[in-house]
N, C-alpha and C positions, 0 to 999 in steps of 0.2 A: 545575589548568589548565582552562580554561573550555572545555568542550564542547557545552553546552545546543543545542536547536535555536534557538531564539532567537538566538541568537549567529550559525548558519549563515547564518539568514532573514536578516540584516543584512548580509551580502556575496555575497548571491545576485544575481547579474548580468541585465539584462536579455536579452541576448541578443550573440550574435557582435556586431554592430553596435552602434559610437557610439553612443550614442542619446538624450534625455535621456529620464528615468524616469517623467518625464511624459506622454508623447508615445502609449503604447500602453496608458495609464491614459484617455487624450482620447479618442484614436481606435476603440478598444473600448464606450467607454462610448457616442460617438457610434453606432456601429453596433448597439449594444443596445437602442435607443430609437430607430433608424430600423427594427429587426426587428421590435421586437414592435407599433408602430403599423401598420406597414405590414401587419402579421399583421392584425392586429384588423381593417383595411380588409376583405381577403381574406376572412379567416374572416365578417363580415358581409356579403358578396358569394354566397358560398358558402351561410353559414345562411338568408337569409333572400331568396335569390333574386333579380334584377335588379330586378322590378318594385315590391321594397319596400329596396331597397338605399339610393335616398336619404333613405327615410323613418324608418329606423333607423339611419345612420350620423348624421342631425341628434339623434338622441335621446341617443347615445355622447359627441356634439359638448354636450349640456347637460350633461355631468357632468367639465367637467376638472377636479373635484377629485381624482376615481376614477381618471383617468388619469394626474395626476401621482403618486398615492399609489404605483399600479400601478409607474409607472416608477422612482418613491426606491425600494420595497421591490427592485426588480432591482437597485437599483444596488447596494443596501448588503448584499443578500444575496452579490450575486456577488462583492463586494468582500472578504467574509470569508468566500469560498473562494479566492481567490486567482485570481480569473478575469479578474483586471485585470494580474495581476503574470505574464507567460509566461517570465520569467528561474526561477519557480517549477516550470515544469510540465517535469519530469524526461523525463516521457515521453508519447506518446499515449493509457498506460493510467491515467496520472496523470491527465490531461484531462479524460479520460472520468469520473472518478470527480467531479471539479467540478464539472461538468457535470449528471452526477444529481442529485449533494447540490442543486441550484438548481433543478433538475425537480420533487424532493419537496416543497421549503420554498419555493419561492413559490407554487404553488396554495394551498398551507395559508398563506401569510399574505394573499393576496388574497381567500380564502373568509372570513378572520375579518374583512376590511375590508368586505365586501360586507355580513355577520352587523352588525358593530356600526353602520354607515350606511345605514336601511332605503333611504333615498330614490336610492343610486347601484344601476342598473341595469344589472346584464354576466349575461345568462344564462349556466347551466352548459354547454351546448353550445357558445355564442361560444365561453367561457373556450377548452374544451378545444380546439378546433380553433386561435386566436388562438395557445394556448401549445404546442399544437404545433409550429403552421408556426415562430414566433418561436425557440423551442430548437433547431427542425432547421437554421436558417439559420445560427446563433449558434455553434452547434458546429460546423458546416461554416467558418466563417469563421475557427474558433479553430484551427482544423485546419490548414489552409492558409497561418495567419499561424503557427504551429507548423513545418510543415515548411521553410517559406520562409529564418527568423532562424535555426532550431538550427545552427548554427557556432559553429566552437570560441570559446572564452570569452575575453575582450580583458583579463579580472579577472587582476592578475598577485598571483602567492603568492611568498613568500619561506620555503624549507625552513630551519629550522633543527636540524643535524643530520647524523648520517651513519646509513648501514647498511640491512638486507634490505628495511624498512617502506618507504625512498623511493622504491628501483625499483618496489616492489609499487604505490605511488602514479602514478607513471608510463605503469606498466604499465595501469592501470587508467584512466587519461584518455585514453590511445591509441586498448582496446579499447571503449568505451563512446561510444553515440551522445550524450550529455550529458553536460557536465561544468561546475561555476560557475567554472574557472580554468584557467591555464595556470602550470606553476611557470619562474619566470623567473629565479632564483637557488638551489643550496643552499648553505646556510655550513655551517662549525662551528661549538659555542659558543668554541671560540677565537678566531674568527674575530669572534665575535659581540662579543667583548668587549675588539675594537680597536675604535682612534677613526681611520679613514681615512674621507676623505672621500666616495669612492667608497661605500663601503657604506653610511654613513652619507645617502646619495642615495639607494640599493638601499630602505632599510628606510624611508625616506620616501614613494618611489613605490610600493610595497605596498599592496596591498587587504586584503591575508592573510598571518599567520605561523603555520607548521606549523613545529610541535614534534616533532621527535622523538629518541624517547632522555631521555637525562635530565640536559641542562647544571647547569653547578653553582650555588651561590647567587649571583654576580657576575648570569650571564645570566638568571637570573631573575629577577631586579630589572629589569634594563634592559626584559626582553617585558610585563612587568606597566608598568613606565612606558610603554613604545608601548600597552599594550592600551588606558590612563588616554586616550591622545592619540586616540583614535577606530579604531585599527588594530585589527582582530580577530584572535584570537589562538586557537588551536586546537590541539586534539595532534592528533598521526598518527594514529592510531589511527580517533576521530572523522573525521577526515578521509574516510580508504579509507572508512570506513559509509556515509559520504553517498555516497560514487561508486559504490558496491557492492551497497549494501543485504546485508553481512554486516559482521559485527564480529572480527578478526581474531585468534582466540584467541592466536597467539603473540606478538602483541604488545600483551598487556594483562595485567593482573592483580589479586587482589582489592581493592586500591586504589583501581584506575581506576572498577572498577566503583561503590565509594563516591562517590568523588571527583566524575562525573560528576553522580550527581543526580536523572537518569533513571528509576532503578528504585527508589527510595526506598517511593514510592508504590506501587508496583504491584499489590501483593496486597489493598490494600485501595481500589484504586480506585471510584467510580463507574459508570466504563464496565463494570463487572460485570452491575451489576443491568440497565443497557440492553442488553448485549449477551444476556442472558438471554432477553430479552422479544425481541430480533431471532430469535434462535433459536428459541422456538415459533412465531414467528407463520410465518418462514419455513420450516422444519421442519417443519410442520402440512403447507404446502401442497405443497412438494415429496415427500412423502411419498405424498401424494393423486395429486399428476400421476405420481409412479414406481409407485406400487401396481401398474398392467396388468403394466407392464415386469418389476418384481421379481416377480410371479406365473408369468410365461415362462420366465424362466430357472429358480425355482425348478423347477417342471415340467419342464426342460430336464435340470439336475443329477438327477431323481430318477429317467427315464427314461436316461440316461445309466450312472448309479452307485448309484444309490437310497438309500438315508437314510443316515445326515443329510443333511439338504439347510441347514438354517442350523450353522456352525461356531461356536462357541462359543471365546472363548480368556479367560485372566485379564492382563489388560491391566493398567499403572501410572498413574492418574489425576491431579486436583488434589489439592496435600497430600500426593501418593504411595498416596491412597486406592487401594486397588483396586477395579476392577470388571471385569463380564462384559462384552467386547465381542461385535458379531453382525457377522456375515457371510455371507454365501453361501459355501459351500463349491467351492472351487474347485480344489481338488487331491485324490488320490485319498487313499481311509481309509488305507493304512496311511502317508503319507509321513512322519509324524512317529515311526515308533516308533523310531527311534535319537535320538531329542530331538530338540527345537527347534535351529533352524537357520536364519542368513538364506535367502530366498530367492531365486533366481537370475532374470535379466532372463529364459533359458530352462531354465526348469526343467524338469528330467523327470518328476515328480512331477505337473505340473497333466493336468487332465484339457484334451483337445479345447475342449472347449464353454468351458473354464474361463480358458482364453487372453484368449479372444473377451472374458468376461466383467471380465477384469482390464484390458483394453486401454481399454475406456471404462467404466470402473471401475462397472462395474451391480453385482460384486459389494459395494460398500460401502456402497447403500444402505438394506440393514437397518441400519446405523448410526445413521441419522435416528433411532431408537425411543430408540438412546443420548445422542440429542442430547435427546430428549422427555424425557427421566428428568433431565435435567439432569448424567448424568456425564459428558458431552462438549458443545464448541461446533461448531460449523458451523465455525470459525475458531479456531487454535491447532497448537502442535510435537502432530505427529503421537504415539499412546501406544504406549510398547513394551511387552514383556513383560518382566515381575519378572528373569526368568533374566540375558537380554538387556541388558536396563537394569543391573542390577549388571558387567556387564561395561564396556556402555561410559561407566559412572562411574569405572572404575579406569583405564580408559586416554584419557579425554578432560576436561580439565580444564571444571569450570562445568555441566557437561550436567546436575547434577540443580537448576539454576537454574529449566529447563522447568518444574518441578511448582508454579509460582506462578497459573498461569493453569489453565484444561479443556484438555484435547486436545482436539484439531480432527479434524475430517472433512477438512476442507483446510488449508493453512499458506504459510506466505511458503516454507518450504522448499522444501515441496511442486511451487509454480509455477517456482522459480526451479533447483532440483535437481534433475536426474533420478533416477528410481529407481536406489537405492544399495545396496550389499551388506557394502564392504568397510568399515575403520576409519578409512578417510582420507577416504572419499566424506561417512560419519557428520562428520568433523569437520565438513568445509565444510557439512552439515545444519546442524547444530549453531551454528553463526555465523548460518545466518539464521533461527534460531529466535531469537540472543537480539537482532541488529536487532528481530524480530518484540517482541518481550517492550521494547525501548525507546522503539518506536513504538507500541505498544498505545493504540489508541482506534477510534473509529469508521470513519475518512478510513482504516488499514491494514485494517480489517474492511472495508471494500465494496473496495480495492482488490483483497484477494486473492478475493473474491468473485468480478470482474471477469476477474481474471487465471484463474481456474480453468475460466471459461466459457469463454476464448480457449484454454486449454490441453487441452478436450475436444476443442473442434471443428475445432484449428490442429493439435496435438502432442498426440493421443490416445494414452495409457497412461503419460504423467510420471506 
């Protein structure tokens, strides 16, 4: 049954409102080319002061080739971020993340434009101020035409199917500020495999067919004939992930996960090696700007309880490798001598000073050093311990899927779960580890990125 994202992208809605699909492809693109010239005015107003303002803005005026190049490269950057498309942008933290990717990549394609055309003229100061002001208005605008249109979605779905998955569906379009549908019918495949004309209207006026359960080979012919006629066609399953950002262990199985397509690649993708290279360079510097920090609290914990001051535990990595993770010690020496144990949201066990340290997580950055070794990402299913980890393989299905990627410092779990103890909390973990592990690439790496930075400063100690 076709799941791919590709498939989703093709019945992603523009928004609550009629609209045609045009219209915020126009009206965007106009405002992106009235921002950033209008910037470039500004920013030459600014850099070069009143009295030589018309004498440089004529010199900007002899090079419209530099300024049309300037404005294709925005359009076709922004384009393949999806920064034309807001039936795309799930959410405000989605936004943002387009938003950047186009902050990165257009300076670097208009610095290689400037490189290979000696004769077109934009100083690095214009530049920077011009793409200032132009990203700050641009993203204000996208924000605003964001909160404006998110209303529920005009895209109607047809369930095919019964049972727990389509109230979970329901449930999940209710509670969620975005959603690309509303379900407007569910059948059964018995249903599915009458010829009334009513339904046969139903399956006409369809944007979307959700699968779920397992109809027999009759309706399966007929959903593969509507998928042939332009209707897309989707299981349950796929479905709640897009609304959810988890993937619902009880209702999937090692099939689906074949069957999907998604994780085929994974362990030998590409985005390895880049994500490698994000990791040191970012990791280098966060290291640097935390060094004072992580020297205080060390000095905190030693005067407090005295050494150790970094904890040491053997953690389960890629491949099931082991390695030494580090930490700040945040609980008192003897907590562990009855074994390992989850820890509790209040533990008796932590020291004072160690709360404070767990709250805005200063204890885990000696991690950075294991992000430098390469046995962890900055991004990935957080690492358990050996003991731990064999436990919760026996009682949760899929969970030793995590060992394809690093563990992370932070995780899709992470932002979206709160600190968890129990076996039920780990499951729902565990679902958006493996969303995480199906979404693997750059666009989830700066999301949760993103999301972690909101989660220290909004909702300290997730």
């Amino acid at each position: 049954m076709p799941s791919r994202g590709a498939n989703w992208d093709r019945m992603s809605p523009m928004s609550g409102l009629e609209m045609n699909r045009w219209v915020p492809v126009f009206v965007l693109g106009i405002v992106d080319v009235l921002c950033f010239l209008g910037s470039a005015v500004v920013a030459t107003w600014i850099r070069f002061l009143p009295q030589f303002f018309a004498q440089e803005l004529r010199v900007l005026s002899h090079h419209p080739g530099f300024l049309l190049y300037a404005l294709g490269a925005q359009a076709l950057l922004a384009a393949s971020f999806d920064l034309y498309r807001p039936g795309s942008w799930k959410g405000a933290d989605h936004l943002l993340v387009r938003i950047l990717a186009l902050a990165v990549s257009l300076p670097l394609a208009l610095m290689l434009g400037v490189y290979l055309v000696p004769g077109w003229r934009f100083g690095r100061g214009l530049l920077l101020i011009t793409l200032s002001l132009s990203f700050g208005l641009e993203t204000a605008f996208r924000y605003l035409w964001f909160l404006r249109f998110r209303r529920p979605a005009s895209r109607q779905a047809v369930v095919v199917g019964r049972g727990e998955i389509v109230g979970m569906l329901e449930e999940a379009i209710r509670a969620g500020s975005w959603a690309p549908f509303r379900i407007s019918r569910v059948i059964s495949s018995v249903e599915l495999d009458s010829d009334s004309e009513q339904l046969e209207q139903a399956l006409e006026e369809a944007d979307l067919l959700i699968v779920a359960g397992l109809p027999d080979r009759p309706s399966y012919d007929r959903l593969a004939a509507l998928n042939f006629r332009g209707i897309t066609v989707i299981d349950a399953a796929a479905a709640f992930a897009e609304l959810t950002g988890r993937i619902p262990l009880a209702h999937v199985d090692s099939q689906w996960f074949i069957a999907s397509g998604d994780f085929a690649s994974l362990a030998n993708s590409p985005f390895h090696q880049l994500q490698r290279l994000l990791d040191l360079g970012l990791g280098t510097i966060l290291l640097l700007i935390g060094a004072p920090i992580l020297l205080l609290a060390a000095l905190g914990i030693l005067l407090t309880d005295g050494l150790p001051v970094i904890y040491r535990q053997e953690r389960v990595g890629r491949f099931r490798s082991p390695f030494t993770l580090l930490k700040l010690r945040t609980m008192k020496r003897e907590a562990e001598e009855e074994g390992p144990c989850f820890a509790d949201r209040k533990d008796p066990r932590n020291l004072w000073l160690g709360s404070f340290l767990r709250r805005w997580r200063i204890d885990e950055l000696p991690q950075l050093i294991n992000v430098l070794r390469g046995e962890m990402s900055l991004v990935g299913p957080r690492p358990e311990r050996p003991g731990i980890t064999e436990s919760l393989e026996e009682s949760i299905p899929f969970f030793g899927f995590r060992y394809s990627v690093r563990p992370g410092l932070t995780g899709w779990a992470q932002v979206n779960q709160p600190y968890c103890a129990e076996i039920g909390e780990h499951r729902i973990k565990l679902e958006y580890d493996l969303y995480f592990l199906r979404s693997h690439g750059l666009t989830m790496y700066v999301l949760v990125l993103v999301k972690t930075l909101g989660a220290l400063v909004f909702r300290a100690g997730r």
